[in-house]
N, CA, C and O atoms as a Tripos MOL2 file, in Angstrom:
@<TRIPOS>MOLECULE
protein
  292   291    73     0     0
PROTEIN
NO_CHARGES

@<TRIPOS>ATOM
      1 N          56.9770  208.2200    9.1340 N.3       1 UNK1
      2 CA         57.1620  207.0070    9.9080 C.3       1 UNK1
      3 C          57.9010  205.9530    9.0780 C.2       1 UNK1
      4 O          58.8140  205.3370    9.6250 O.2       1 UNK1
      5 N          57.5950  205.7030    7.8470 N.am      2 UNK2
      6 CA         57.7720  204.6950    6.6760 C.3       2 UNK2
      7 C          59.9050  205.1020    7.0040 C.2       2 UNK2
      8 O          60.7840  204.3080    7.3390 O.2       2 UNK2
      9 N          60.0000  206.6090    6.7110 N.am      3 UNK3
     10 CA         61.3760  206.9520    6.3870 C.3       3 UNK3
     11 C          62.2540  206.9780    7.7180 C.2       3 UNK3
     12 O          63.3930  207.4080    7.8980 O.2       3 UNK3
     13 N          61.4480  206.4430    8.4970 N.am      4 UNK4
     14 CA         61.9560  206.2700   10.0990 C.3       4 UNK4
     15 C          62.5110  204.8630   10.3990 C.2       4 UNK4
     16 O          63.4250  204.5180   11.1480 O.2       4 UNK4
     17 N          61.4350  203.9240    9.3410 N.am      5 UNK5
     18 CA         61.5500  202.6120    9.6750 C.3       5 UNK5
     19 C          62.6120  201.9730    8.8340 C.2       5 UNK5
     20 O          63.2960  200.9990    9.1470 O.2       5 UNK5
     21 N          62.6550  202.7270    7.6150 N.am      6 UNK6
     22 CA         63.9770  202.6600    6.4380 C.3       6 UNK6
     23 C          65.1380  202.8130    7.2790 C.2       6 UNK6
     24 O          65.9870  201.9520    7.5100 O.2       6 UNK6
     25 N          65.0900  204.0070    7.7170 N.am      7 UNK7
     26 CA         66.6000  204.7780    8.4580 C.3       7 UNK7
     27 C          67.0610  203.6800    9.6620 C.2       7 UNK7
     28 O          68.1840  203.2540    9.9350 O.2       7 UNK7
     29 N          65.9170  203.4290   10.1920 N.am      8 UNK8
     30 CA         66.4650  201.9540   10.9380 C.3       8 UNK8
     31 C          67.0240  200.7470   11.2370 C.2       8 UNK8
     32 O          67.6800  200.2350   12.1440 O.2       8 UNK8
     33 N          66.2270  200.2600    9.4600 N.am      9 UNK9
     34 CA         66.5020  198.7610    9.3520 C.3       9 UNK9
     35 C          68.0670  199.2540    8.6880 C.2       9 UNK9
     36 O          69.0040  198.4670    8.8250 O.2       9 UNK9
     37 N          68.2380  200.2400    8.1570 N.am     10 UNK10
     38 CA         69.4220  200.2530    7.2710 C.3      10 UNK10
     39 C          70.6110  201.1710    8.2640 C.2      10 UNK10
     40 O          71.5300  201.7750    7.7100 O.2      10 UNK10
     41 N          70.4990  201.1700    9.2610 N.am     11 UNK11
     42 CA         71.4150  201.5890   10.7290 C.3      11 UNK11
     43 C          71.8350  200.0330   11.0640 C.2      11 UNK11
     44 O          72.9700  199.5610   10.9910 O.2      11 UNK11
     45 N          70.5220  199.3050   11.4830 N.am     12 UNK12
     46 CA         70.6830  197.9980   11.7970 C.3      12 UNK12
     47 C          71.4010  197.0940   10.8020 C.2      12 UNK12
     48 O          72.1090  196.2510   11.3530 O.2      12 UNK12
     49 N          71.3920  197.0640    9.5400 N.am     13 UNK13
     50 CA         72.0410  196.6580    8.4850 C.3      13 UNK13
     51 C          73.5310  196.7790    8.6820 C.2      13 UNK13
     52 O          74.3850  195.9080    8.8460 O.2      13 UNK13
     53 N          73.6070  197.9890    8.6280 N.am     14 UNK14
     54 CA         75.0840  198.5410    8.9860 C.3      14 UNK14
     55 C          75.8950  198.1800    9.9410 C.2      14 UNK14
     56 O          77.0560  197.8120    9.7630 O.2      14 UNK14
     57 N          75.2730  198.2740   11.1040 N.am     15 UNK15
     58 CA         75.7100  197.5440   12.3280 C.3      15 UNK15
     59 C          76.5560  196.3510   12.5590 C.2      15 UNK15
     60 O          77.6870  196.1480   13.0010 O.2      15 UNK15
     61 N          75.1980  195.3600   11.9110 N.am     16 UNK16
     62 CA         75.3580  194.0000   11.5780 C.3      16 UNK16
     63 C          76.7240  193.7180   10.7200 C.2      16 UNK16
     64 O          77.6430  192.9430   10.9860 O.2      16 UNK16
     65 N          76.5610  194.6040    9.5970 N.am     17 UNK17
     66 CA         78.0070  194.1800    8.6060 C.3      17 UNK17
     67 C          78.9570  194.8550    9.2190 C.2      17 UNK17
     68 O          79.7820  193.9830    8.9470 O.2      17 UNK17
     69 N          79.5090  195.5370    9.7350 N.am     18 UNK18
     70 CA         80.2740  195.6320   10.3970 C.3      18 UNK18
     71 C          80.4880  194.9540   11.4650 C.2      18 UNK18
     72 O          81.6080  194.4590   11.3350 O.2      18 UNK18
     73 N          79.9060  194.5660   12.7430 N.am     19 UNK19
     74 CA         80.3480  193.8300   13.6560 C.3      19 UNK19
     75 C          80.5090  192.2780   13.0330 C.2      19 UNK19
     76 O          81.0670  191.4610   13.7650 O.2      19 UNK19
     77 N          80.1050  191.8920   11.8850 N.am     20 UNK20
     78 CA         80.9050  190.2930   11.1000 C.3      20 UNK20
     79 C          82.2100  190.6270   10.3020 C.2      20 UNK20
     80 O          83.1850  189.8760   10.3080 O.2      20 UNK20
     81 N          82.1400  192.1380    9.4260 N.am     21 UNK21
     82 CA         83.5290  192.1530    8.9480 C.3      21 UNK21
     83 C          84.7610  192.0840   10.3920 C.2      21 UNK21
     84 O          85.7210  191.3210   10.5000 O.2      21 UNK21
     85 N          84.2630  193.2480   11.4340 N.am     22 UNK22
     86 CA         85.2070  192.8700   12.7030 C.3      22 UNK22
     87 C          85.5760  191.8880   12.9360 C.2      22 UNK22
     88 O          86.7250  191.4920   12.7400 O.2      22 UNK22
     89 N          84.5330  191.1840   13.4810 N.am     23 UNK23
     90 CA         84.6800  190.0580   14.1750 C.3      23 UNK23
     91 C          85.5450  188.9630   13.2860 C.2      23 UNK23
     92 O          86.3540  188.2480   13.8770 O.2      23 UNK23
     93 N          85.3470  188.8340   11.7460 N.am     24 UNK24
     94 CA         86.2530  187.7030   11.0890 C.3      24 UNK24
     95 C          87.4240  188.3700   11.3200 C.2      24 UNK24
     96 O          88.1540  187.8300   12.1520 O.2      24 UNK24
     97 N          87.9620  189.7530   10.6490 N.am     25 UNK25
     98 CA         88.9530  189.9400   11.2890 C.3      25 UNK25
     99 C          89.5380  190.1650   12.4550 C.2      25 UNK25
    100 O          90.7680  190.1370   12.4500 O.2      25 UNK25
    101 N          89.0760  190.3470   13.3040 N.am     26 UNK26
    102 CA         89.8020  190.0290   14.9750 C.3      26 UNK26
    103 C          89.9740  187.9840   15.1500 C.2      26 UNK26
    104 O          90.8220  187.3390   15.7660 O.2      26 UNK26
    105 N          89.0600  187.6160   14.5120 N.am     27 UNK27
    106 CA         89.6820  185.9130   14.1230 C.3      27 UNK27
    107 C          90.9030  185.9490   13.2510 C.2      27 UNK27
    108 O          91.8940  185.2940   13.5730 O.2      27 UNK27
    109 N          90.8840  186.5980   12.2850 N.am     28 UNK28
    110 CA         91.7820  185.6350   11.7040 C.3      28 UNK28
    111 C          93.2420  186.4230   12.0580 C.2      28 UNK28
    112 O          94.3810  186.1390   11.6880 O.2      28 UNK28
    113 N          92.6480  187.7680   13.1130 N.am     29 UNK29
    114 CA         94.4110  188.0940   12.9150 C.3      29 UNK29
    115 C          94.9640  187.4830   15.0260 C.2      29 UNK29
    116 O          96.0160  187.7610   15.6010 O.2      29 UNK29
    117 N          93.9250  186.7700   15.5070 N.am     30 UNK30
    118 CA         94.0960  185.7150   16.1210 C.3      30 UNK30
    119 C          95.1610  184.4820   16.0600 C.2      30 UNK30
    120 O          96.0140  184.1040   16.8630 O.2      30 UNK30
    121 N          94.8440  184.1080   15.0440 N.am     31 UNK31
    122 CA         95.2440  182.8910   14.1540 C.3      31 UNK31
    123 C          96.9480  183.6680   13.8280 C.2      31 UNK31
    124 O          97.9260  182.9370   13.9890 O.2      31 UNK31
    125 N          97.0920  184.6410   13.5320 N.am     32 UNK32
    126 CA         98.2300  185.5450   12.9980 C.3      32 UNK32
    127 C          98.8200  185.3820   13.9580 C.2      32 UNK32
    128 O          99.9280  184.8470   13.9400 O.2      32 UNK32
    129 N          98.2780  185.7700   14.9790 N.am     33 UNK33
    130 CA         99.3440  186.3600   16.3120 C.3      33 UNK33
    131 C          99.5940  184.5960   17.0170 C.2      33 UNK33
    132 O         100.5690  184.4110   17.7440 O.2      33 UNK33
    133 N          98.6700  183.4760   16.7180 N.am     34 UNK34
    134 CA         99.6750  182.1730   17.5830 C.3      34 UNK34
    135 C         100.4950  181.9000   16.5310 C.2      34 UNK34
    136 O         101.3850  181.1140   16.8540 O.2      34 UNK34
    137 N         100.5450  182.3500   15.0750 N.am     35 UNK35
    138 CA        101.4660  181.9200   14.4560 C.3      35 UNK35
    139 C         102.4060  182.6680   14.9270 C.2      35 UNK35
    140 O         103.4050  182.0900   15.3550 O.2      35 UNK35
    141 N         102.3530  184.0310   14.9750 N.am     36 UNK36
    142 CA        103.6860  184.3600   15.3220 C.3      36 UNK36
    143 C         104.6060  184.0610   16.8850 C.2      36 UNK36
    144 O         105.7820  183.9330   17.2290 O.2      36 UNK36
    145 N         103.6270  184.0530   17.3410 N.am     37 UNK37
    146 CA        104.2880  183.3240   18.9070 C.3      37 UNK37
    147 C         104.8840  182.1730   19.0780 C.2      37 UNK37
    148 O         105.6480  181.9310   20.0120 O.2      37 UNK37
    149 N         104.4950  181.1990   17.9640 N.am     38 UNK38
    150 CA        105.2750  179.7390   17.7310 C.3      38 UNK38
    151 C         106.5610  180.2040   16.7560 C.2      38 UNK38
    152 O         107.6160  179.8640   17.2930 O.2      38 UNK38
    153 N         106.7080  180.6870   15.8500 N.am     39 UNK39
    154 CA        107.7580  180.9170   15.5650 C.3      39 UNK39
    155 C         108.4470  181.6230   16.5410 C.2      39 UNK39
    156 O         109.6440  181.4270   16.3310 O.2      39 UNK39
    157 N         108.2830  182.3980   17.5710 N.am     40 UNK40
    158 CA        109.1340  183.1820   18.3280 C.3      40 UNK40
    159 C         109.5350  181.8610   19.4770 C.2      40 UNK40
    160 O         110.4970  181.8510   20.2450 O.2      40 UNK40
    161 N         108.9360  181.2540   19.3860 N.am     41 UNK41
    162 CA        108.8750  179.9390   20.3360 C.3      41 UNK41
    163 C         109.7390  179.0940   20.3040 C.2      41 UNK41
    164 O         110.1820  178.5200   21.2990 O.2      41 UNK41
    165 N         110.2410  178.8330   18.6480 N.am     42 UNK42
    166 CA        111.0470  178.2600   18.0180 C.3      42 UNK42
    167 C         111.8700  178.6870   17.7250 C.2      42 UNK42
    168 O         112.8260  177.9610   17.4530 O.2      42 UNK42
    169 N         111.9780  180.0140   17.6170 N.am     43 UNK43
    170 CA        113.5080  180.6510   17.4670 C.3      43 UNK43
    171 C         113.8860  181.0740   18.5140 C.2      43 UNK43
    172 O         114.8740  181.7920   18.3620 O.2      43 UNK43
    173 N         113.4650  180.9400   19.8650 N.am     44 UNK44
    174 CA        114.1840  180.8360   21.3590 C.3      44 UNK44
    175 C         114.7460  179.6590   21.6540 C.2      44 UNK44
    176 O         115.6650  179.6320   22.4730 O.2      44 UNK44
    177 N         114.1660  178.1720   20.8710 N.am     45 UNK45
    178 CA        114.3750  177.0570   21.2690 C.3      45 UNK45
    179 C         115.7480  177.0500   21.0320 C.2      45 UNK45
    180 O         116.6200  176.7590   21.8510 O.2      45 UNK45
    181 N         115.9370  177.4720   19.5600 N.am     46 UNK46
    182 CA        116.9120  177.4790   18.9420 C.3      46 UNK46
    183 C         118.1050  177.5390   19.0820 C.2      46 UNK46
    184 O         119.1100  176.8510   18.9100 O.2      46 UNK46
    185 N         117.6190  179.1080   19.6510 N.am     47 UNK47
    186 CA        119.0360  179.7990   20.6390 C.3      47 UNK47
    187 C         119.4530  179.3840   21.7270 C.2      47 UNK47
    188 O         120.5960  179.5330   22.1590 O.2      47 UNK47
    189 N         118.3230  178.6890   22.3870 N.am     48 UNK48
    190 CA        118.8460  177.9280   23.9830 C.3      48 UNK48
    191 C         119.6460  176.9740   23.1220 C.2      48 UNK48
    192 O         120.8070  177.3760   23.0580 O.2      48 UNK48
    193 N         119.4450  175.8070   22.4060 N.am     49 UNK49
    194 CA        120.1240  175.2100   22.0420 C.3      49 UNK49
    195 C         121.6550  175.3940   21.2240 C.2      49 UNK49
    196 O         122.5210  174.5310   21.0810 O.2      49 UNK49
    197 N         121.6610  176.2780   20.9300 N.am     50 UNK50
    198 CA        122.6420  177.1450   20.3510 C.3      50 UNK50
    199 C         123.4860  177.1860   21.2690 C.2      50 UNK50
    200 O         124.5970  176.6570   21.2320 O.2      50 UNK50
    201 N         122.8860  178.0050   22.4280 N.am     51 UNK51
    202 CA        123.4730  178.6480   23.1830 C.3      51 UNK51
    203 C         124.4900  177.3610   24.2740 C.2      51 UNK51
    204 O         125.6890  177.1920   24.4950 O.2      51 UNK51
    205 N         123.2190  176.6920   24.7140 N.am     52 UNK52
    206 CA        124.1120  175.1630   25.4810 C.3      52 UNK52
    207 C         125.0250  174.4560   24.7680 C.2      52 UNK52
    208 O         125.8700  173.8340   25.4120 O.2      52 UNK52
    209 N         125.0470  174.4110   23.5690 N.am     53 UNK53
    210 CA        126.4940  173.7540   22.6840 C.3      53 UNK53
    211 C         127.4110  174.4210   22.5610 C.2      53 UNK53
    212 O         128.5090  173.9120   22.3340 O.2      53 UNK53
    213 N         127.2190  176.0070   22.6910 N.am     54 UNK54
    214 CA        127.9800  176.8110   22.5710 C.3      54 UNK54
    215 C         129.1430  176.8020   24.2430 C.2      54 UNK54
    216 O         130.2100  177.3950   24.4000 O.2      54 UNK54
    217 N         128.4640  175.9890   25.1380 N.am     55 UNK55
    218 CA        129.0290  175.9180   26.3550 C.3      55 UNK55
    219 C         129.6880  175.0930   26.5250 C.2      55 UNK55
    220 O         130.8660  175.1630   26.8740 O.2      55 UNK55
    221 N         128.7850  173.7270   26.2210 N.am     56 UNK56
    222 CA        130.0190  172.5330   25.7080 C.3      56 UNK56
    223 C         131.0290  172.9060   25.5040 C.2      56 UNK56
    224 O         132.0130  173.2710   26.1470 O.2      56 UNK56
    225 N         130.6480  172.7650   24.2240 N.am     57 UNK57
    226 CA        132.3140  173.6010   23.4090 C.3      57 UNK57
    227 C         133.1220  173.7200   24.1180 C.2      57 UNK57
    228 O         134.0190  172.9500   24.4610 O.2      57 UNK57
    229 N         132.6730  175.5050   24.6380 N.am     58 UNK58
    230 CA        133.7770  175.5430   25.6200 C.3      58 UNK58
    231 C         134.3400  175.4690   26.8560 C.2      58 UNK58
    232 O         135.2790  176.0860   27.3590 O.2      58 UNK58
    233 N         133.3060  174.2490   27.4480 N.am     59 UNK59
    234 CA        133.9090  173.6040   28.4670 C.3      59 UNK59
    235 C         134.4060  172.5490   27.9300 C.2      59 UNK59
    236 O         134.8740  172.0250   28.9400 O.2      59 UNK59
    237 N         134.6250  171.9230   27.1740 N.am     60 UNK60
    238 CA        135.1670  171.0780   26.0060 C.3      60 UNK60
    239 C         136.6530  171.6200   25.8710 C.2      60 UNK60
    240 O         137.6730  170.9700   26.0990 O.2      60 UNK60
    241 N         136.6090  172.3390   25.6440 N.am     61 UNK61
    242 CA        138.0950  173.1700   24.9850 C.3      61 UNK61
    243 C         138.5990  173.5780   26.2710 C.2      61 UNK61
    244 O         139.6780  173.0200   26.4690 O.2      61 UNK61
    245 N         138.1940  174.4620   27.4030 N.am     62 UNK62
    246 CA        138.7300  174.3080   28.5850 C.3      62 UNK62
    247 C         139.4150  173.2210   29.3590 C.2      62 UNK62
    248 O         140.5710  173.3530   29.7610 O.2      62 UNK62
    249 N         138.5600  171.9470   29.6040 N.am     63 UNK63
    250 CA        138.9770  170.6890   30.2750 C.3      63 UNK63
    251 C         140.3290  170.6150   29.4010 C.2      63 UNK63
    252 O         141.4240  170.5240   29.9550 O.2      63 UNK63
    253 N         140.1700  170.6660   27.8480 N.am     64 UNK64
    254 CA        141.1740  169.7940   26.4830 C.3      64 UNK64
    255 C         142.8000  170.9960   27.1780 C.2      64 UNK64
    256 O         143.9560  170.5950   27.0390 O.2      64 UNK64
    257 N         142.5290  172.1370   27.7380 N.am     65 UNK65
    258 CA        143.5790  173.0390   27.7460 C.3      65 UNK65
    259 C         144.2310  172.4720   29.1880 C.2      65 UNK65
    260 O         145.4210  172.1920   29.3300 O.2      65 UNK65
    261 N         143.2700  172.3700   30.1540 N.am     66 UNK66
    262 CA        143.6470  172.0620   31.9320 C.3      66 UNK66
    263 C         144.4950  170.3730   31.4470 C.2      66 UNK66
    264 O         145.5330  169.9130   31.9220 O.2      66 UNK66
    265 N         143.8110  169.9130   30.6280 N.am     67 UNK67
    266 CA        144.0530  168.0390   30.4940 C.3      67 UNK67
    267 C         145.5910  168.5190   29.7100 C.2      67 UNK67
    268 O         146.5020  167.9460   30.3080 O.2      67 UNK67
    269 N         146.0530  169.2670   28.7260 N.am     68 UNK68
    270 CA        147.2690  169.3700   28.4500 C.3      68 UNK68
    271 C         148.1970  170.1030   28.8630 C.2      68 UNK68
    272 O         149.3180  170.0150   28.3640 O.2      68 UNK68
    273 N         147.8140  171.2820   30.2120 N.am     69 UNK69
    274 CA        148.5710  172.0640   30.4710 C.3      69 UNK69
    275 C         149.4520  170.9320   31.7820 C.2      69 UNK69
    276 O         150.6580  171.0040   32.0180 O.2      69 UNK69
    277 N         148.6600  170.1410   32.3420 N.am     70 UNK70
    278 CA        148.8090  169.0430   33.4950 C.3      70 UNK70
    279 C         150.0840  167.8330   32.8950 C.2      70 UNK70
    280 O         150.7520  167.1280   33.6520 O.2      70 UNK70
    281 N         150.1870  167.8360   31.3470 N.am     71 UNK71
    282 CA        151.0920  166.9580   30.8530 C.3      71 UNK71
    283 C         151.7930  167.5210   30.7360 C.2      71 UNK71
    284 O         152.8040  166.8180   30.7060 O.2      71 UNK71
    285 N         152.1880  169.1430   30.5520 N.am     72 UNK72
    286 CA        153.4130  169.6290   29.7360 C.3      72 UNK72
    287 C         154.2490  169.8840   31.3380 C.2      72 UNK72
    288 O         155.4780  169.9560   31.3560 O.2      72 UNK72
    289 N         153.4530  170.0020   32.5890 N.am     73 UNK73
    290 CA        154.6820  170.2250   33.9420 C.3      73 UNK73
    291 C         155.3280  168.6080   34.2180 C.2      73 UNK73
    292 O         156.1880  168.4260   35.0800 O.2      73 UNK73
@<TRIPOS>BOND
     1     1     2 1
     2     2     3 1
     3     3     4 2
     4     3     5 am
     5     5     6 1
     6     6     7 1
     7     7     8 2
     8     7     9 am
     9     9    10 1
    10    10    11 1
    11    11    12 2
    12    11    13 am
    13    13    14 1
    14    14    15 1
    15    15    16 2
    16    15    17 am
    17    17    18 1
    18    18    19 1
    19    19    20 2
    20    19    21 am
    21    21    22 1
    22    22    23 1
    23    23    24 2
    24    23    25 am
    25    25    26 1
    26    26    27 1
    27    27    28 2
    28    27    29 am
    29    29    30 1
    30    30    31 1
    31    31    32 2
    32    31    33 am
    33    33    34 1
    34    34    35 1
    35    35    36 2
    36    35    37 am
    37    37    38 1
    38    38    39 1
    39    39    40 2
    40    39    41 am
    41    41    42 1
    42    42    43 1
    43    43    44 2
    44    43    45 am
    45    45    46 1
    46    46    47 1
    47    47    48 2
    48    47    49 am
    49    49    50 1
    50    50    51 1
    51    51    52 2
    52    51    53 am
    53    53    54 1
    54    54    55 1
    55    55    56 2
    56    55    57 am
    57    57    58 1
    58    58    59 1
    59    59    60 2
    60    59    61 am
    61    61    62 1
    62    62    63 1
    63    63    64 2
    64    63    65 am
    65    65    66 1
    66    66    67 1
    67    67    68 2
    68    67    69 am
    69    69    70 1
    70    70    71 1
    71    71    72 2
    72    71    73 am
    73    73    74 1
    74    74    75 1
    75    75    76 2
    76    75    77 am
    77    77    78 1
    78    78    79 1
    79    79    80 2
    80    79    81 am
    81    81    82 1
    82    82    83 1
    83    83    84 2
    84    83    85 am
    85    85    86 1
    86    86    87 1
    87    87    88 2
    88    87    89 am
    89    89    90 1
    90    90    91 1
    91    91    92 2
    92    91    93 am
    93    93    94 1
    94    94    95 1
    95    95    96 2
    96    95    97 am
    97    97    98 1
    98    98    99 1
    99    99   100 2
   100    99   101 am
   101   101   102 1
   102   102   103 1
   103   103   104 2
   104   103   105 am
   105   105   106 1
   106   106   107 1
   107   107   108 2
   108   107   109 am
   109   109   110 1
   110   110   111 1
   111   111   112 2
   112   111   113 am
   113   113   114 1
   114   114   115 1
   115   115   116 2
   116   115   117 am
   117   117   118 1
   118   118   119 1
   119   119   120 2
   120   119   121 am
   121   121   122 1
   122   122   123 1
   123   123   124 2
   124   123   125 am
   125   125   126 1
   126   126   127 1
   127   127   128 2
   128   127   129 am
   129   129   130 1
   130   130   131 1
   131   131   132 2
   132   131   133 am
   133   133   134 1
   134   134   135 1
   135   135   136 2
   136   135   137 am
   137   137   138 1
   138   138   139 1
   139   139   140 2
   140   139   141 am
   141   141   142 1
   142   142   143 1
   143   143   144 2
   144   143   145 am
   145   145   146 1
   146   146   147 1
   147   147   148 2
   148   147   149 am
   149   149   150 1
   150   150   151 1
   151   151   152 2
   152   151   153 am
   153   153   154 1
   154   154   155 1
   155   155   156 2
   156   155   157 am
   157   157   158 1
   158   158   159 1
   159   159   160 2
   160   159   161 am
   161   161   162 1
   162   162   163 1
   163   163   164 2
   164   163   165 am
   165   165   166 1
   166   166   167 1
   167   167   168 2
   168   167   169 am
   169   169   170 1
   170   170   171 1
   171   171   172 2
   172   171   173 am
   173   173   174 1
   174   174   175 1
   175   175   176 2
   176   175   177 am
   177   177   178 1
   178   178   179 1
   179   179   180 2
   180   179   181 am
   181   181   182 1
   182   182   183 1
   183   183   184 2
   184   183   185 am
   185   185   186 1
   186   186   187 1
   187   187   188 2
   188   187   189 am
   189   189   190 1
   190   190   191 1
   191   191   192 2
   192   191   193 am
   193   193   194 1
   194   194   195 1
   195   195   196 2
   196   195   197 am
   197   197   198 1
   198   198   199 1
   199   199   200 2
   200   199   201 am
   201   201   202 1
   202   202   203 1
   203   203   204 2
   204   203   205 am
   205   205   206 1
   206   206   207 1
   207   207   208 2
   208   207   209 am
   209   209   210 1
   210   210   211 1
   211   211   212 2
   212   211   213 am
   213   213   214 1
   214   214   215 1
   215   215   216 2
   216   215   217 am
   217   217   218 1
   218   218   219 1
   219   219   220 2
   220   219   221 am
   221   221   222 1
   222   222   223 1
   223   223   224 2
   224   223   225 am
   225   225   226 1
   226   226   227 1
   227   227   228 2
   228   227   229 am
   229   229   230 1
   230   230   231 1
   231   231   232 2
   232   231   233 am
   233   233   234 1
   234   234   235 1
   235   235   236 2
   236   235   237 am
   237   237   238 1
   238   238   239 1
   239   239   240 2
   240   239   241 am
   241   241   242 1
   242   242   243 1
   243   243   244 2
   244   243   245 am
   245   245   246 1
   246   246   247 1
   247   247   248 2
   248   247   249 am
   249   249   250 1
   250   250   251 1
   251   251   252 2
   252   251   253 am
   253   253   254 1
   254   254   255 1
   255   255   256 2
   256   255   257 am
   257   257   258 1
   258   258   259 1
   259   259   260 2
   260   259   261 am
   261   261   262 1
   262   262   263 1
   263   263   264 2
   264   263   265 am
   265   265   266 1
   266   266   267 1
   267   267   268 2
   268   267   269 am
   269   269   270 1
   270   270   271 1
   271   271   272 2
   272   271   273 am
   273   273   274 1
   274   274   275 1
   275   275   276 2
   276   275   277 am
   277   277   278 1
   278   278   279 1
   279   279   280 2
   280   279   281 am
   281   281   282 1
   282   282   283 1
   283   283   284 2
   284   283   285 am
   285   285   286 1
   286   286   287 1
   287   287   288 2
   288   287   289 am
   289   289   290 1
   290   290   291 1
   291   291   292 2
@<TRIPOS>SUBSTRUCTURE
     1 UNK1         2 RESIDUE 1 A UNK
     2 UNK2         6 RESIDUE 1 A UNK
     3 UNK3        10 RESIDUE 1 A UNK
     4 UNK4        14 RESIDUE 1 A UNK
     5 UNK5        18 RESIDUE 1 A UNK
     6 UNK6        22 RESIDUE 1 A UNK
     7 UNK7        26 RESIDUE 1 A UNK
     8 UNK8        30 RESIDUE 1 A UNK
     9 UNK9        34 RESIDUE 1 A UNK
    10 UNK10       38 RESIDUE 1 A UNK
    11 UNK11       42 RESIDUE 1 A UNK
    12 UNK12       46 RESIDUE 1 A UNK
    13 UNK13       50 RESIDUE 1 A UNK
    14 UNK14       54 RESIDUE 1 A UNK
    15 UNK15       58 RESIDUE 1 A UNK
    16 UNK16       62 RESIDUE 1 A UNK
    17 UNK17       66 RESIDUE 1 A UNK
    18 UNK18       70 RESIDUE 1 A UNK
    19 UNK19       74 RESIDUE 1 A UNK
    20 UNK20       78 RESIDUE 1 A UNK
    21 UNK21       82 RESIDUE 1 A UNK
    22 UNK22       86 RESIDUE 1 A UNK
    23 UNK23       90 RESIDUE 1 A UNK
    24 UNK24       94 RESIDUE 1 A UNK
    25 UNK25       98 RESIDUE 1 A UNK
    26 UNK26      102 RESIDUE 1 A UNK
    27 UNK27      106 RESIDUE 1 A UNK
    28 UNK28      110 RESIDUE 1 A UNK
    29 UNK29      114 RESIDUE 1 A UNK
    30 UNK30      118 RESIDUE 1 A UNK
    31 UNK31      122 RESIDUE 1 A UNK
    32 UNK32      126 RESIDUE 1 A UNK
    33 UNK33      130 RESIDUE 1 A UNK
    34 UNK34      134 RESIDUE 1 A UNK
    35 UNK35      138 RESIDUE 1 A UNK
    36 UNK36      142 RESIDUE 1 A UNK
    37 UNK37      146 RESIDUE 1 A UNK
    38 UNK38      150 RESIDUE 1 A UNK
    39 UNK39      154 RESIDUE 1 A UNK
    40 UNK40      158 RESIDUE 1 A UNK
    41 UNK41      162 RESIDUE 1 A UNK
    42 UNK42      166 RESIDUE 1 A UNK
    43 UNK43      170 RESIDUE 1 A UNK
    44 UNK44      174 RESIDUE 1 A UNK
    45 UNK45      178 RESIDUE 1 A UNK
    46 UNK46      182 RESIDUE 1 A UNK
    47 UNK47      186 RESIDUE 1 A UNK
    48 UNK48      190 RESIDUE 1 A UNK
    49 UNK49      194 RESIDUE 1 A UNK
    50 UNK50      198 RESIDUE 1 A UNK
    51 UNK51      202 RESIDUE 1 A UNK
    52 UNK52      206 RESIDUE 1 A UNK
    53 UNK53      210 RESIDUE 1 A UNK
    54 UNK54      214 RESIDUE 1 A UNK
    55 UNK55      218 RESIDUE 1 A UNK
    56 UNK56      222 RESIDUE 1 A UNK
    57 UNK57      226 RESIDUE 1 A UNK
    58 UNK58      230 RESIDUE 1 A UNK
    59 UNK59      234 RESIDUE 1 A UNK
    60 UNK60      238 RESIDUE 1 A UNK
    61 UNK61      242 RESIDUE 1 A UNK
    62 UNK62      246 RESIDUE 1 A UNK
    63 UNK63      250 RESIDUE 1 A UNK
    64 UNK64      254 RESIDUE 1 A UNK
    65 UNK65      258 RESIDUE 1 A UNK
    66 UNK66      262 RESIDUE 1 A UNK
    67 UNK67      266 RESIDUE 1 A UNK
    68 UNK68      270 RESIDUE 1 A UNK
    69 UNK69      274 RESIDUE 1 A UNK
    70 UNK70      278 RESIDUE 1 A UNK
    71 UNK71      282 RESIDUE 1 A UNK
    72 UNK72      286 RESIDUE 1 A UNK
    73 UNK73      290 RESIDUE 1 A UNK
């Protein structure tokens, strides 16, 4: 009975440390994954912004071609 009640508490032991080693790590790789979603967040911003100057531009350079092709007739 004694080696029943050993085998128990030390199942239950086990248990225990494992479901806290889990559990911190499923936290902290939590914490991992919004970091990485804000950087992905920020390097979309990026590119939209990138990307809309990149249009400027060249509607910039378009108008600058229509605005001098209109002087040279």
């Amino acid at each position: 009975m004694l080696n029943f009640l050993i085998l128990l508490f030390a199942m239950t032991a086990s248990g225990a440390i494992g479901y806290f080693l889990a559990r911190d790590r499923y936290l902290g790789q939590s914490d991992k994954q919004l970091r990485v979603l804000g950087s992905e967040v920020l390097r979309m911003r990026r590119r939209t912004r990138d990307a809309e100057a990149q249009s400027a531009r060249s509607k910039f350079e378009r108008d600058k071609m229509k605005r001098t092709a209109g002087k040279r007739r």
